[in-house]
KETOR-893385 format. One line per 3 residues: number of its first residue (from 0); their letters; for each residue x, y, z of C-alpha. Coordinates in pm, 1 decimal, always signed. Example, Ala and Ser with C-alpha at 12.3 -4.5 7.8 and 13.67 -1.06 7.14 Angstrom:
# residues 2
0> AS> +1230.0/-450.0/+780.0 ~ +1367.0/-106.0/+714.0
This chain:
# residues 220
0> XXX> -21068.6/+4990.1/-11993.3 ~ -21205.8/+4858.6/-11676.5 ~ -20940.6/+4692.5/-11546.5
3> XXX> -20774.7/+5087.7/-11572.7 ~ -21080.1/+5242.1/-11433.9 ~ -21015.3/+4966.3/-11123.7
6> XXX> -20652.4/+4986.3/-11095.7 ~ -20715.7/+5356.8/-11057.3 ~ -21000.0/+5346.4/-10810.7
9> XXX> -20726.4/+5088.1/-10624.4 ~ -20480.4/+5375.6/-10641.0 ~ -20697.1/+5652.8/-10535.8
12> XXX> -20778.3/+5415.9/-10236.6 ~ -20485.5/+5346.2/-10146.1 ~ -20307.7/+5651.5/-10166.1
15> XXX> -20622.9/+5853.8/-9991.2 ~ -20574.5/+5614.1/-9647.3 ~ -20224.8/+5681.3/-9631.2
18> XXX> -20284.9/+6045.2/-9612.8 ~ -20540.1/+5986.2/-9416.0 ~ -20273.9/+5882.5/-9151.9
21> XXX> -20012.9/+6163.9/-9232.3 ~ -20304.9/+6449.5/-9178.8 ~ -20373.0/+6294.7/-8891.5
24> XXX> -20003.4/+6344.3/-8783.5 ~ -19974.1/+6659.9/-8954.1 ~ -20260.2/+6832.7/-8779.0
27> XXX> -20178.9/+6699.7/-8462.5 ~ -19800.1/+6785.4/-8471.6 ~ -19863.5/+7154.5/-8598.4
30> XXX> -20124.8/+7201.0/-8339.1 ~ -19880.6/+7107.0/-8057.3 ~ -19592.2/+7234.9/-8220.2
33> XXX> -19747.5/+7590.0/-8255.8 ~ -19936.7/+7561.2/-7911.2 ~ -19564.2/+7503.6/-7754.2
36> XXX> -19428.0/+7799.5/-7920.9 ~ -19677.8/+8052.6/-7815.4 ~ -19662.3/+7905.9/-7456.7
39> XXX> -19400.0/+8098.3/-7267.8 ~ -19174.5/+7895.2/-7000.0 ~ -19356.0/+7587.4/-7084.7
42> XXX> -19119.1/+7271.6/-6992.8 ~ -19221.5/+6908.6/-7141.4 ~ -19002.8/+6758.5/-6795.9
45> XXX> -19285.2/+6927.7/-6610.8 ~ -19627.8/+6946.8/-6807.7 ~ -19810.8/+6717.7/-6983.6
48> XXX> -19964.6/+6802.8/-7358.1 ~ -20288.5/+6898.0/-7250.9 ~ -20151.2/+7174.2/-7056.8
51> XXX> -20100.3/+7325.7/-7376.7 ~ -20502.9/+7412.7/-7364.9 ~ -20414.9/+7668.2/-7094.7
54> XXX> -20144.7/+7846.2/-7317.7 ~ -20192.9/+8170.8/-7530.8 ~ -20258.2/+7862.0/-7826.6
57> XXX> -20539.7/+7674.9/-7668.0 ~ -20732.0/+7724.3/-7948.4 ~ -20510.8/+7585.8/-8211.6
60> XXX> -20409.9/+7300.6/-7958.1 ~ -20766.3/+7204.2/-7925.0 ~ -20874.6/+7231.7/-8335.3
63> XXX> -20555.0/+7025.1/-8386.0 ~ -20624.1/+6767.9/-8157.7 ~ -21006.1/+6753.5/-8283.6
66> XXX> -20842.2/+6752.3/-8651.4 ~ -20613.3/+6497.9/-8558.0 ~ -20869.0/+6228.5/-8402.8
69> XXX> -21082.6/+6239.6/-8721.2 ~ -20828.2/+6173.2/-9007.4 ~ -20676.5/+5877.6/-8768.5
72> XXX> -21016.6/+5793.1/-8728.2 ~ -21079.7/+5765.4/-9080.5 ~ -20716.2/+5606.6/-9134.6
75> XXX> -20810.0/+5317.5/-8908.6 ~ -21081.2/+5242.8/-9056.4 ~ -20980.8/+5240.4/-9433.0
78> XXX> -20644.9/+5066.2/-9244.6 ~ -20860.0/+4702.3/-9118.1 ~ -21025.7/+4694.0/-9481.5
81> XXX> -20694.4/+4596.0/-9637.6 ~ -20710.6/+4264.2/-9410.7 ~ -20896.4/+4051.5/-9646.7
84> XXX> -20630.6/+3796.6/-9598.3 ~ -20780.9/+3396.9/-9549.7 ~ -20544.9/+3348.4/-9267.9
87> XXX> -20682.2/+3651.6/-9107.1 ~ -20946.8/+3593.7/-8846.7 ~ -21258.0/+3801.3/-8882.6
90> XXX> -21287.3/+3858.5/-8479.3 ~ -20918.1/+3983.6/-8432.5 ~ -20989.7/+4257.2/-8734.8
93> XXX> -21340.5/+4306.2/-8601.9 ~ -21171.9/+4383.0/-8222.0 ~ -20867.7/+4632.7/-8445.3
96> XXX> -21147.1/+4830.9/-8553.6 ~ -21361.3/+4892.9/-8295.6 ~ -21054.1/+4986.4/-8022.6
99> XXX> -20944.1/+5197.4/-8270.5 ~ -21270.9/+5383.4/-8304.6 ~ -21325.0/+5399.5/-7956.9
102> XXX> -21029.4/+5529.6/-7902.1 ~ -21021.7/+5755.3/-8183.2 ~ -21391.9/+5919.3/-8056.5
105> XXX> -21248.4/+5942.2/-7674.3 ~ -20952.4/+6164.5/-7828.9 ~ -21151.4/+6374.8/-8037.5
108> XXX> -21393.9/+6474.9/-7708.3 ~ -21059.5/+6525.2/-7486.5 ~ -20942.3/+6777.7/-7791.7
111> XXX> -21341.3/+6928.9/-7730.4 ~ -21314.8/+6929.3/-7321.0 ~ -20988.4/+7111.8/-7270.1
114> XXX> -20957.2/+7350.9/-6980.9 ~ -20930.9/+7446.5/-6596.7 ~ -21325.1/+7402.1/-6544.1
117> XXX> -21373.1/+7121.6/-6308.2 ~ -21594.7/+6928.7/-6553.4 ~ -21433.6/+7001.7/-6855.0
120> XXX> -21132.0/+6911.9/-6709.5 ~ -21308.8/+6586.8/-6584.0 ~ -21401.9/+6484.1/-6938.5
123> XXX> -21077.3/+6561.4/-7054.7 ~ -20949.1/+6317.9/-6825.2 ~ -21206.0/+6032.1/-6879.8
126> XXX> -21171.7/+6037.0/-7196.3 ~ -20774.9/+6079.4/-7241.9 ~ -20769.4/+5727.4/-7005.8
129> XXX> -21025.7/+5581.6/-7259.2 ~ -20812.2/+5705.8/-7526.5 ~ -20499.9/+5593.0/-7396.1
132> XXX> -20603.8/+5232.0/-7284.5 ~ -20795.6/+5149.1/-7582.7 ~ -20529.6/+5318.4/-7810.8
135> XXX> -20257.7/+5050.7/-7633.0 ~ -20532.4/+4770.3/-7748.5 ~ -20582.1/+4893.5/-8086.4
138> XXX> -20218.0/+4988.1/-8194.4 ~ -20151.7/+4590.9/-8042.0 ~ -20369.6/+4455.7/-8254.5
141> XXX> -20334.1/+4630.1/-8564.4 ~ -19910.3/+4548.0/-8536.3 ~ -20030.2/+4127.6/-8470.0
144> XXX> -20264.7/+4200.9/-8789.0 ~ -19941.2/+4320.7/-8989.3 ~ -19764.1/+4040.0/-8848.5
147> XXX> -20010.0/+3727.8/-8998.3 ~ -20097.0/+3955.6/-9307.8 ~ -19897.3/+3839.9/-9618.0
150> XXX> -19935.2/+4162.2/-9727.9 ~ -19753.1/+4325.8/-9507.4 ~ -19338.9/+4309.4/-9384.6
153> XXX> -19363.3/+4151.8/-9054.2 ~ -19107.4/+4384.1/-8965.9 ~ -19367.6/+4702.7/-9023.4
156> XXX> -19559.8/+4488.9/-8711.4 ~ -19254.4/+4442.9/-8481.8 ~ -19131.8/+4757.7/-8522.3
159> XXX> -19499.0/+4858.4/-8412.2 ~ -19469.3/+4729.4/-8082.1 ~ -19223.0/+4966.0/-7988.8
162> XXX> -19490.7/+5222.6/-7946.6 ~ -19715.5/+4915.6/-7752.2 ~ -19424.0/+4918.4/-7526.5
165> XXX> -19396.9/+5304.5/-7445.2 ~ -19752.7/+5306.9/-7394.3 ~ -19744.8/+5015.3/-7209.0
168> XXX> -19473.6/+5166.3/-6986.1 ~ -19667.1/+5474.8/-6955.5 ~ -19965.0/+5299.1/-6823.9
171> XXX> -19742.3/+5120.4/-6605.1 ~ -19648.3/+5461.5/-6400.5 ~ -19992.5/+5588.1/-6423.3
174> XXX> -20103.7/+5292.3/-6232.4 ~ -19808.4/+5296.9/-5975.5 ~ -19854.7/+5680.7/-5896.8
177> XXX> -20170.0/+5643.2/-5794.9 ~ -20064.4/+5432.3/-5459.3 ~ -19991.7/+5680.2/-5225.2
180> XXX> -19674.3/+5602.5/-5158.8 ~ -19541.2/+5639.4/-5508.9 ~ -19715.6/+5951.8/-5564.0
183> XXX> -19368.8/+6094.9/-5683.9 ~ -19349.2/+5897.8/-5986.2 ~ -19631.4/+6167.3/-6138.6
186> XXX> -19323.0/+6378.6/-6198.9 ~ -19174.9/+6120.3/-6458.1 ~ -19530.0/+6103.2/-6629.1
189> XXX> -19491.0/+6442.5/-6874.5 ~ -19182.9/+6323.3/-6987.4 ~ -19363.5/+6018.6/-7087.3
192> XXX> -19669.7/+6113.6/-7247.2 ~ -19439.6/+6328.8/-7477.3 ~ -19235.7/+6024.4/-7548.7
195> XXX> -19549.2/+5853.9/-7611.3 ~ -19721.6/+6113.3/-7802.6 ~ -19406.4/+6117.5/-8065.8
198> XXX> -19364.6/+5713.1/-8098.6 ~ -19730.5/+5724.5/-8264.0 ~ -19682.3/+6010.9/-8481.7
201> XXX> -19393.0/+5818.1/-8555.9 ~ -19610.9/+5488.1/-8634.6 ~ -19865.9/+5651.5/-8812.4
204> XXX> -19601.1/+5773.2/-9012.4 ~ -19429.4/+5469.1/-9077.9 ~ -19772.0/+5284.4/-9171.7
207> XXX> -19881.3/+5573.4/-9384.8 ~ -19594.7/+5607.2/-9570.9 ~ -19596.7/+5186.8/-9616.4
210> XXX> -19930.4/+5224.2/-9751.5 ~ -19895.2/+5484.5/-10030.1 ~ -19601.6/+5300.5/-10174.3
213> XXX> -19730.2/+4946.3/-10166.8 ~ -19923.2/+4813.9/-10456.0 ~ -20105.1/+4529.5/-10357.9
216> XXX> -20363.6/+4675.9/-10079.1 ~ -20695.6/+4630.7/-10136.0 ~ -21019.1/+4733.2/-9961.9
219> X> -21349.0/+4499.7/-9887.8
């Protein structure tokens, strides 16, 4: 009876951080996806996705976004518990987590601060460069933690750094726009962050959907 009662408590772990990560997805897809819609003549060549927080569906943009950076929030953190591995260092999970909350907070107040205020709009922007530099770290780390976990297919962590690369590339051209003579590359930066935006739905996906089905992850 109580190895049930803790094969079920496993379960409802398990299963409950995997959703975790596709709410997270979900909330933040539907937001955008129904911010887009009800933004006329908006092109993704030309604006990035916080633009959609001056559309008719700022609101929805904004509660999805908020919605968004708590469940992956929440995800993360349930996510670095199933590392109890031996040949997992402590500092390397330790470093996972707390990118991943920082970054996870930062996102949440840039779904808060939307607008064409000067000082919201300055928060916004703060915190989406937190966001987006410490979500680089913590997506890194968390793919090199799936890598040296035997619970985990390595190839779950190398197919991980494909989003590490596209928001390493993105980081790349945010840098170089800002010298003045390569100002011009800010017009391949929308395109982008929308390419960037859907390679980590697409890994929290991936992860989330890993998790559910596997049997052997357990929480400390």
């Amino acid at each position: 009876m109580l190895n049930l009662k803790l094969k079920i408590n496993s379960l409802s772990q398990k299963i409950s951080n995997g959703v975790y990560g596709l709410l997270s997805i979900t909330f933040g897809g539907l937001g955008d996806l129904i911010a887009y819609l009800m933004y006329p003549g908006y092109d993704f060549r030309r604006r990035a996705v916080s633009s959609l927080c001056l559309g008719p569906g700022w609101l929805i943009f904004q509660a999805g976004t908020v919605l968004s950076g708590l469940f992956a929030l929440l995800f993360l953190i349930n996510f670095e518990k199933t590392f109890n591995d031996r040949e997992i260092n402590l500092n390397l999970r330790k470093y996972a987590k707390i990118t991943g909350i920082i970054s996870c907070v930062s996102f949440i107040i840039l779904g808060i601060f939307c607008g064409s205020n000067i000082i919201i709009a300055y928060i916004h922007g703060i915190n989406a460069v937190i966001s987006w530099i410490f979500g680089l770290l913590y997506i890194s780390l968390y793919n090199t933690l799936i890598i040296k976990s035997s619970k985990y297919s390595k190839y779950l962590g190398y197919f991980g750094f494909i989003t590490t690369f596209t928001m390493s590339l993105m980081l790349v051209f945010f840098l170089l726009h800002l010298i003045p003579d390569l100002r011009f590359l800010m017009i391949i930066l929308p395109s982008l962050e929308w390419t960037n935006t859907c390679s980590l739905i697409l890994w929290y996906l991936v992860v989330s959907v890993y998790i559910i089905h596997k049997k052997n992850l357990k929480m400390v």
